[in-house]
Structures are given as C-alpha cells and as structure tokens.
N, C-alpha and C positions, 0 to 999 in steps of 0.2 A: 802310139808307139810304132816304129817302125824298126823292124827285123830283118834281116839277114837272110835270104831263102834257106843254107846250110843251117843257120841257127831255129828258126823257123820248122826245119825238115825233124831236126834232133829234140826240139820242145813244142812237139804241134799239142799236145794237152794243155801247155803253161800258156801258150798263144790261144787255144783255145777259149782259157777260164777266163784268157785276161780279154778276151773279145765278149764275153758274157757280163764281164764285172764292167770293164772301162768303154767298151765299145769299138767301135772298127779299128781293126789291127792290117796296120800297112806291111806289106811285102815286099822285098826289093831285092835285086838280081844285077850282080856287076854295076851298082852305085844307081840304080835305077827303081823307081817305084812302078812296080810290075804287077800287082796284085793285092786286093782286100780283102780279110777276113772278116765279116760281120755273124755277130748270132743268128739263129733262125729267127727267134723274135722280131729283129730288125729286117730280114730275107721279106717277110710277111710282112711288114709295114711297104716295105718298098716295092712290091708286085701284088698286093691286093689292088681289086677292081676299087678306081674312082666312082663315089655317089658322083650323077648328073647334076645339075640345078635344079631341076624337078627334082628330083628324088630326095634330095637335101633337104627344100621345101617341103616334100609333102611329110616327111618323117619329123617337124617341126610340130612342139603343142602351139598351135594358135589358140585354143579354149580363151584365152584369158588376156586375149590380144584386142584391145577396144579400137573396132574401126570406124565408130560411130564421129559424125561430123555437125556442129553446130550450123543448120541455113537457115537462112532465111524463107518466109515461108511460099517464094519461088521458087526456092530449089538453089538460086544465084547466090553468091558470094556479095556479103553488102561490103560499102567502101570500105568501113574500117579494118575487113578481115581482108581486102588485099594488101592493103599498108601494115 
C-alpha cells in the first residue's frame, strides 16, 4: 500500500501494524515514492550477514550423503559407464 507522507505522519501506528501484518508499506511525498516502511523482522532478514559457500557447505548434514563410486578394479571407468 502506499501512503501519503501527511497521512502516513497522522496514522504512523496503523502504517505501522499494517507493515507487520501485509509487509513493506510505501511512502510518498508530492506524487512521488520517497520512502519504505518494513518490520524489524524484515530489517533483519535484509542486513544479516551472508553464509559464504563454505560456510553453507560446511553447516550441511553430509552423514547420509553416499559418495561412494562403482570401478572397476583399476580405479578406471570401464566403457559402459562412460556411455
């Protein structure tokens, strides 16, 4: 939804709730959209630190993750498993 700055100014509780209930509540200023209200909830989603790829990976259960490979008993890939 988007508001009115003066309306906005006189129902910051009802912009408030309704930024909690419905989500980012737009702002706008002489026909112009100038400003977002979001929850803290959302605040927090949006500036918590990024997991790296490593870090994503390592906090991953492999337990039960089978890397185990049929070869032959060279170690080589016989023909039918490159086709």
């Amino acid at each position: 939804m988007t508001w009115q700055l003066q309306d906005a100014k006189n129902k910051l509780s009802e912009v408030v709730n309704t930024s909690i209930i419905n989500g980012p509540q737009i702002i706008s200023r002489r026909g112009h959209n100038t400003a977002v209200l979001i929850s803290y909830k959302e605040y927090q989603k949006l500036t918590s630190k990024k997991k790296s790829v490593k870090e994503a990976i390592m906090a991953m259960d492999l337990s039960k993750l089978d890397l185990s490979r049929d070869k032959s008993p060279t170690g080589r890939a016989t023909p039918t498993e490159i086709y």
